[in-house]
TORTI-158214 format. One record per residue (C-alpha): residue number from 1; residue in three letters; x negated, y, z negated. Coordinates in steps of 0.2 Angstrom, whole numbers. Layout:
REM residues N
<node num="NUM" residu="ALA" px="X" py="Y" pz="Z"/>
...
END
This chain:
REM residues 237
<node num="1" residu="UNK" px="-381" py="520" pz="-617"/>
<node num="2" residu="UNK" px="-372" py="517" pz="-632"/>
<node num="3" residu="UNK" px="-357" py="526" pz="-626"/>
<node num="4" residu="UNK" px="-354" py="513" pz="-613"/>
<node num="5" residu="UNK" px="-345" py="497" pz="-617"/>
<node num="6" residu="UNK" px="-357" py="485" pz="-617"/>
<node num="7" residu="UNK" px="-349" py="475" pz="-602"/>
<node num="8" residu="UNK" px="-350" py="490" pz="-592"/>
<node num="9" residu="UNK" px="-368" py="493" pz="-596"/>
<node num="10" residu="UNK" px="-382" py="490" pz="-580"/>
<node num="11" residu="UNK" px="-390" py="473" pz="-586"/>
<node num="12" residu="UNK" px="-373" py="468" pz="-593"/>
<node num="13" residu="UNK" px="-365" py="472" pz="-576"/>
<node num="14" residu="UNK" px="-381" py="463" pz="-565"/>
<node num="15" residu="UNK" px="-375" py="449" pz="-574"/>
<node num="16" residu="UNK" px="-358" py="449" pz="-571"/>
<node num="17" residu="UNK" px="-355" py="456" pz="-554"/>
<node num="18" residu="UNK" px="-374" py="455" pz="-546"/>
<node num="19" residu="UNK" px="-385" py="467" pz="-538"/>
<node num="20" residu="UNK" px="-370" py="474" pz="-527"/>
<node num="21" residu="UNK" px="-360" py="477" pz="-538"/>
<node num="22" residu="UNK" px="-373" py="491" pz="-547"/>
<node num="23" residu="UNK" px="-374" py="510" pz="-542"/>
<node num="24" residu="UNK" px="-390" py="517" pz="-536"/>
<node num="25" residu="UNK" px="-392" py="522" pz="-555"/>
<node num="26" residu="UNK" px="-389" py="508" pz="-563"/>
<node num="27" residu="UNK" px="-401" py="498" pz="-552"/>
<node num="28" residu="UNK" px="-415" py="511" pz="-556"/>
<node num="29" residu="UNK" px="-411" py="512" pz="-574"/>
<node num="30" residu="UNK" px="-413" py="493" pz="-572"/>
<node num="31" residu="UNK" px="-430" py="496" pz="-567"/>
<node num="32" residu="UNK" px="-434" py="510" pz="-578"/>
<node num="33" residu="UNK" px="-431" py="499" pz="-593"/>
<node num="34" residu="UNK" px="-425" py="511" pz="-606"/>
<node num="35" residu="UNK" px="-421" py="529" pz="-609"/>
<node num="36" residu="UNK" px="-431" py="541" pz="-619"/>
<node num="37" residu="UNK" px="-427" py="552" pz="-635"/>
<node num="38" residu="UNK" px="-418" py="565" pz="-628"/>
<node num="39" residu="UNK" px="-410" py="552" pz="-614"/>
<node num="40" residu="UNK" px="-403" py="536" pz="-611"/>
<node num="41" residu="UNK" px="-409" py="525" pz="-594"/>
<node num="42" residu="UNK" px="-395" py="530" pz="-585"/>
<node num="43" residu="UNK" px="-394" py="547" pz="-588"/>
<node num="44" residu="UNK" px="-415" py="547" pz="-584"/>
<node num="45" residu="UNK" px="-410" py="536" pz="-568"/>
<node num="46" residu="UNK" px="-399" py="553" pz="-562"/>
<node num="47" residu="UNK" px="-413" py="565" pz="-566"/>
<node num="48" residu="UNK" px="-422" py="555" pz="-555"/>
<node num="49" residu="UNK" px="-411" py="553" pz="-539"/>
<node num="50" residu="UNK" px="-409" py="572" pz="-543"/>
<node num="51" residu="UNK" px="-426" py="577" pz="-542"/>
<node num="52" residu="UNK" px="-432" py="568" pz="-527"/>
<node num="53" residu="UNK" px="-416" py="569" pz="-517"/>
<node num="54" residu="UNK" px="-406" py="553" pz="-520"/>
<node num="55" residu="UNK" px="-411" py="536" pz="-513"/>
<node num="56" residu="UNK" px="-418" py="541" pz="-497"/>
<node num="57" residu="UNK" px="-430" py="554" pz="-508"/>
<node num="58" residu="UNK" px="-433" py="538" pz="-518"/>
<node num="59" residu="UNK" px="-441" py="530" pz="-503"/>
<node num="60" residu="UNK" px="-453" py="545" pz="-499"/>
<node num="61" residu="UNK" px="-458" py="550" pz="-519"/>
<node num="62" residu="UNK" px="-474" py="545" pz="-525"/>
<node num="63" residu="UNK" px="-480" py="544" pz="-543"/>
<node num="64" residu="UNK" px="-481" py="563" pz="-547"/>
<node num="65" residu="UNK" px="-464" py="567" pz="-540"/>
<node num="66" residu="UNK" px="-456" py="553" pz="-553"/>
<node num="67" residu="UNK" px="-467" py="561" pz="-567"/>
<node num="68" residu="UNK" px="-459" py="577" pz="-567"/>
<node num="69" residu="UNK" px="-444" py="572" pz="-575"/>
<node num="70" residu="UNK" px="-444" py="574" pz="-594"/>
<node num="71" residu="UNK" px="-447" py="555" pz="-601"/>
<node num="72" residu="UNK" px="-454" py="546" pz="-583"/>
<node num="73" residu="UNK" px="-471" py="542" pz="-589"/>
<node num="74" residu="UNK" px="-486" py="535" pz="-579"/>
<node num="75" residu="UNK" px="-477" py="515" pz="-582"/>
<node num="76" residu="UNK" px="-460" py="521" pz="-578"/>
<node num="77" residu="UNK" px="-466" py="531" pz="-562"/>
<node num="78" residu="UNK" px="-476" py="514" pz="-560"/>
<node num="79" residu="UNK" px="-462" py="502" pz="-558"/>
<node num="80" residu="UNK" px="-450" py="513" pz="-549"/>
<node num="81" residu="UNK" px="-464" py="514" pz="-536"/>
<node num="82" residu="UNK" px="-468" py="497" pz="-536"/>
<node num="83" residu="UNK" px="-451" py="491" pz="-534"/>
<node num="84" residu="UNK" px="-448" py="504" pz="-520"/>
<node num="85" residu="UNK" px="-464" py="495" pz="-509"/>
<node num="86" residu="UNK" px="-459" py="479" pz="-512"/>
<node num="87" residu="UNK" px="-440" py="482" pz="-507"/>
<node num="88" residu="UNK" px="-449" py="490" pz="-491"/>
<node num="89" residu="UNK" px="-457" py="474" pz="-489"/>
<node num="90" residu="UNK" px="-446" py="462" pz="-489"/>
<node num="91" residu="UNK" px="-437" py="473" pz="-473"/>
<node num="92" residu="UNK" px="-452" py="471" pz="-464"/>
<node num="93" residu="UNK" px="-445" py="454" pz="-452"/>
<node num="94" residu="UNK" px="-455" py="440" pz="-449"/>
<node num="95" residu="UNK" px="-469" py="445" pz="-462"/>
<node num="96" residu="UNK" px="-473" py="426" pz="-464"/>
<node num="97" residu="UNK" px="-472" py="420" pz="-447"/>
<node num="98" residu="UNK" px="-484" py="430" pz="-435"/>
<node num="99" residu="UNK" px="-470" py="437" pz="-427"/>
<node num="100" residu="UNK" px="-471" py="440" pz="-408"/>
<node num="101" residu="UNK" px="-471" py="461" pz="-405"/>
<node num="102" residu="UNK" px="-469" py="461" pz="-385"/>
<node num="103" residu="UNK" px="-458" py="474" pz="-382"/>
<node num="104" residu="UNK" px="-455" py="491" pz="-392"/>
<node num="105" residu="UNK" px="-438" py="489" pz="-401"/>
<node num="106" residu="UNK" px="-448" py="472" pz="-411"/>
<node num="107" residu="UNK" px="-463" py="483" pz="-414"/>
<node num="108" residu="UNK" px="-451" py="498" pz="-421"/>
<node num="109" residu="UNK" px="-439" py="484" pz="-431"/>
<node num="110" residu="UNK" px="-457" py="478" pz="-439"/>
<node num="111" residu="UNK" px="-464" py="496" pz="-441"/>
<node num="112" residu="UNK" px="-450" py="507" pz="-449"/>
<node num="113" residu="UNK" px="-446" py="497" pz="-464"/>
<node num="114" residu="UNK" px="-462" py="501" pz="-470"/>
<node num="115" residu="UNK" px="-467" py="516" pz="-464"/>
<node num="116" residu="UNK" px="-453" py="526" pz="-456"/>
<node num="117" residu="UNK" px="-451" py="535" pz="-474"/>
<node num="118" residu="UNK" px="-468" py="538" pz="-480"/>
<node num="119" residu="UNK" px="-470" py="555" pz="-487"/>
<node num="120" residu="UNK" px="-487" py="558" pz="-480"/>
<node num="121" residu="UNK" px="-495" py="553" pz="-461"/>
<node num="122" residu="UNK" px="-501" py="536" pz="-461"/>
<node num="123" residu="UNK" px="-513" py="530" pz="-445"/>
<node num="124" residu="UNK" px="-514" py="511" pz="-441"/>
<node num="125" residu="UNK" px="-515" py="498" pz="-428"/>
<node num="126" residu="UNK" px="-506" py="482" pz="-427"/>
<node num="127" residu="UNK" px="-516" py="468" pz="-419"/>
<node num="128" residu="UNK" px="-510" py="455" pz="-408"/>
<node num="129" residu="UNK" px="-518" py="438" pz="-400"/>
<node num="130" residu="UNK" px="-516" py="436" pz="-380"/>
<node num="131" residu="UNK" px="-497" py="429" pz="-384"/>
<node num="132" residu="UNK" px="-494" py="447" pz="-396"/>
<node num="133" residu="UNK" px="-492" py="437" pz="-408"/>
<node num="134" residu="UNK" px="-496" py="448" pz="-424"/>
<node num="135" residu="UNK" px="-512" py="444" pz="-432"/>
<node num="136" residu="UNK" px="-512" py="458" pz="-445"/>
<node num="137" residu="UNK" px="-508" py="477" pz="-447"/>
<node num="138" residu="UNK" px="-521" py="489" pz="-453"/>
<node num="139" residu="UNK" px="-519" py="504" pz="-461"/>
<node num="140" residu="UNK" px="-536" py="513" pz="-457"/>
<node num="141" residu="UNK" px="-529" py="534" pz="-462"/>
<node num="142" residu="UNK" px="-520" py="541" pz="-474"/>
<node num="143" residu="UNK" px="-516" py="560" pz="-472"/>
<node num="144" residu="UNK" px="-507" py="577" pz="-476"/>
<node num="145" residu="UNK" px="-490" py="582" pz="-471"/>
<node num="146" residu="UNK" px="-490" py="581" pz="-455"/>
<node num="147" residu="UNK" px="-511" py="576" pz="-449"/>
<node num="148" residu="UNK" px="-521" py="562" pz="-452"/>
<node num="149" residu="UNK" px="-538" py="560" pz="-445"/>
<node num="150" residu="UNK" px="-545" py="542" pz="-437"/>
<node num="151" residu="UNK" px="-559" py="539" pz="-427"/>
<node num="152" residu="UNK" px="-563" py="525" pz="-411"/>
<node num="153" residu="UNK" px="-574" py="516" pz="-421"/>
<node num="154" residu="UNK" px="-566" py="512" pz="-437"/>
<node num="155" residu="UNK" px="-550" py="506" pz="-425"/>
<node num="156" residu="UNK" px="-559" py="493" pz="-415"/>
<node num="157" residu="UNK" px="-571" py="489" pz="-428"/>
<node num="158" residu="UNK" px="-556" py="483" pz="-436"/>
<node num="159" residu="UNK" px="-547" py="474" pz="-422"/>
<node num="160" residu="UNK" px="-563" py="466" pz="-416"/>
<node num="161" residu="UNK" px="-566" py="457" pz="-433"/>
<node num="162" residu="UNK" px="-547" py="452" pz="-432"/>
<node num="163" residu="UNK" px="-552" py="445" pz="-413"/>
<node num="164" residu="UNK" px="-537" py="455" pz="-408"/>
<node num="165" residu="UNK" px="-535" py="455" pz="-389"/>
<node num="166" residu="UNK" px="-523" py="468" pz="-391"/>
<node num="167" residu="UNK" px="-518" py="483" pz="-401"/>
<node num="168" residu="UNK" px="-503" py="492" pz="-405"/>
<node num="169" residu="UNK" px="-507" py="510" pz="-410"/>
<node num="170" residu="UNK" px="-494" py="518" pz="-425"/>
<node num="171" residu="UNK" px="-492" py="531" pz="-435"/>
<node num="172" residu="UNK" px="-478" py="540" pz="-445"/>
<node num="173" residu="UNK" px="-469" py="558" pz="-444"/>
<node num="174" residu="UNK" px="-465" py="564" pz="-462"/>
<node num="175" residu="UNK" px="-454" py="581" pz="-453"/>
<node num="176" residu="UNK" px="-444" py="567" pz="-447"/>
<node num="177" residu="UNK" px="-446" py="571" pz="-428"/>
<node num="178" residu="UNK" px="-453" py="556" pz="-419"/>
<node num="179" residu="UNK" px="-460" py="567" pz="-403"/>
<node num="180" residu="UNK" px="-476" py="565" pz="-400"/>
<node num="181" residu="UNK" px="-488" py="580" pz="-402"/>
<node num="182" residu="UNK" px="-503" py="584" pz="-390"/>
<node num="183" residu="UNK" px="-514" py="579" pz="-404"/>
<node num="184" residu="UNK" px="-505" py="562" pz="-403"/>
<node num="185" residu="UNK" px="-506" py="562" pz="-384"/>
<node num="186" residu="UNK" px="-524" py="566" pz="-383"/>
<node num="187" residu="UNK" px="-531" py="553" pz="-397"/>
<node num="188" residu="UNK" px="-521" py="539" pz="-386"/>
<node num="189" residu="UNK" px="-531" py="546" pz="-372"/>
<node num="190" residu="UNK" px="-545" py="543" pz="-381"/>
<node num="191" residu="UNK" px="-542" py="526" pz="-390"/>
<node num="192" residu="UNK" px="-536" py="518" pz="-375"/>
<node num="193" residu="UNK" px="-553" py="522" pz="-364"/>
<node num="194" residu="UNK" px="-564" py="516" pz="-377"/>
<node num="195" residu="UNK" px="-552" py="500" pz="-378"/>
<node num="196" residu="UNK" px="-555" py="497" pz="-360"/>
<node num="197" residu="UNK" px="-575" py="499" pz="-366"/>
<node num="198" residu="UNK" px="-573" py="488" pz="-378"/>
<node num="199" residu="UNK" px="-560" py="473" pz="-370"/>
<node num="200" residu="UNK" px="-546" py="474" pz="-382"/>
<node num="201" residu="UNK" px="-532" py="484" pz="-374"/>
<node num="202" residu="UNK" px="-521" py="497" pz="-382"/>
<node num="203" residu="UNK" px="-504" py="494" pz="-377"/>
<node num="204" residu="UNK" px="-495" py="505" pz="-385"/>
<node num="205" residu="UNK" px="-492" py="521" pz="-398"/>
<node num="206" residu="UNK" px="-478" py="519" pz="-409"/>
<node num="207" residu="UNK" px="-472" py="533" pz="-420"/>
<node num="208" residu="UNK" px="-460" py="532" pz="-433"/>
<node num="209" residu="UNK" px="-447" py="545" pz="-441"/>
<node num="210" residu="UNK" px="-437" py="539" pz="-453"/>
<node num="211" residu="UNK" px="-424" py="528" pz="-444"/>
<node num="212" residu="UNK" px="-431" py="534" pz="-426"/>
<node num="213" residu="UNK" px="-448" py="529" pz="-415"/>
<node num="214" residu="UNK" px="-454" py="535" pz="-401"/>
<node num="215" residu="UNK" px="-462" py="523" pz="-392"/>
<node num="216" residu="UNK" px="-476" py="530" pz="-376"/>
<node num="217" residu="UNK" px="-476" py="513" pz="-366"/>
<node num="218" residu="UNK" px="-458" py="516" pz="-366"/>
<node num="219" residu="UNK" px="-456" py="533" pz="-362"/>
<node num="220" residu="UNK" px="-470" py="530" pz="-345"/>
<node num="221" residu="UNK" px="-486" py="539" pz="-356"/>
<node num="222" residu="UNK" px="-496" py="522" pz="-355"/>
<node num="223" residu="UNK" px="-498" py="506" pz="-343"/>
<node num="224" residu="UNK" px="-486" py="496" pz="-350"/>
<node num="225" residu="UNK" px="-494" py="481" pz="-347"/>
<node num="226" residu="UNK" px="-479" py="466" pz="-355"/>
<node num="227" residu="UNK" px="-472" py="477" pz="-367"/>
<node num="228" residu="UNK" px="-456" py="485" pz="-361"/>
<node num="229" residu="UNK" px="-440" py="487" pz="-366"/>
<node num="230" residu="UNK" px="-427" py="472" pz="-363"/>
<node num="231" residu="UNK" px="-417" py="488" pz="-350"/>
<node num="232" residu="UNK" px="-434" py="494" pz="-346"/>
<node num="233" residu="UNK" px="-430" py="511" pz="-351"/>
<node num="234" residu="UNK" px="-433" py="525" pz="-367"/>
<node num="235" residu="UNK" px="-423" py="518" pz="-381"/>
<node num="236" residu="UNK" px="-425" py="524" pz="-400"/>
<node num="237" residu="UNK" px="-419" py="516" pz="-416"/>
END
């Protein structure tokens, strides 16, 4: 770092221009903190993107992947991850204010921000009241590439303590393709007849692929109940 003109260094520049006026690897070498023996922060901030694929990779890399470059210890890989979830977080809209998810698009605007990217499969169920309003989200499985495994009851044991009147099935598609299998198909199936057991209706399966969704109340796989699209046809991110 000591060849760059101190003005022109990332903190120096943060201050002088702000945020937007930083590259992607001045910001991470913001976060990393400092270089190593053999590198500066900056130059480590390249080997990063390089390694996981850029900023989009960013968004998918987990703690291992940041510790394969030379220098990225367990802290650094800490705080690069950390800062990735919570910039996820504050893109997740309405957070705060119980947003109202009554139609597929507010579902999928809630939904990818934080988990359109993930690198593995992540199963959970968004719980609304009788307005769908959002009560909470729920995270119940966490799986390989491209499977995760849930079961009925640990789905509406979850949304019967949340006194959910309504659930919102979603998972995410880390090969980017936001089709539904017929493993996805059949555990809807599945989901939504022990629902109707159990009173709390399943309106919905979202699935998320990057920047995409699928949504199967929109695409005429489930009783659509109130949650359609504002043209009442298929429409994807």
């Amino acid at each position: 770092m000591k060849s760059i003109p101190k003005g022109d260094r990332p903190r120096e520049k943060l201050g002088r221009l702000g945020a937007d006026g930083l590259g992607d690897n001045e910001l991470l070498a913001i976060i990393l903190g400092c270089g190593s023996s053999k590198a500066d922060a900056l130059s480590l901030a390249n080997q990063v993107l390089d390694t996981v694929g850029g900023l989009r990779g960013l968004t998918r890399a987990r703690g291992s992947d940041l510790r394969r470059v030379k220098g990225v210890g367990q802290v650094r890989a800490a705080q690069v991850v950390a800062a990735v979830e919570l910039g996820r977080r504050t893109l997740a809209v309405g957070a705060l204010d119980r947003p109202r998810l009554n139609n597929p698009p507010a579902l999928a605007a809630y939904l990818l921000p934080l988990y359109g990217t993930r690198a593995v499969e992540h199963f959970g169920i968004v719980m609304l009241d009788t307005k769908h309003r959002m009560i909470r989200t729920a995270v119940l499985s966490v799986g390989s590439l491209d499977t995760t495994v849930v079961h009925p009851r640990e789905v509406f044991r979850e949304a019967a303590a949340a006194c959910a009147a309504a659930i919102v099935l979603f998972h995410n598609h880390p090969s980017g393709d936001p089709t539904p299998s017929r493993d996805d198909l059949s555990l809807t199936a599945r989901l939504m007849e022990a629902g109707a057991v159990m009173g709390i209706a399943v309106v919905d399966h979202v699935i998320l692929a990057e920047s995409r969704y699928f949504s199967l109340a929109e695409a005429g796989g489930l009783p659509s109940h109130d949650l359609v699209s504002p043209q009442g046809k298929i429409e994807r991110l």
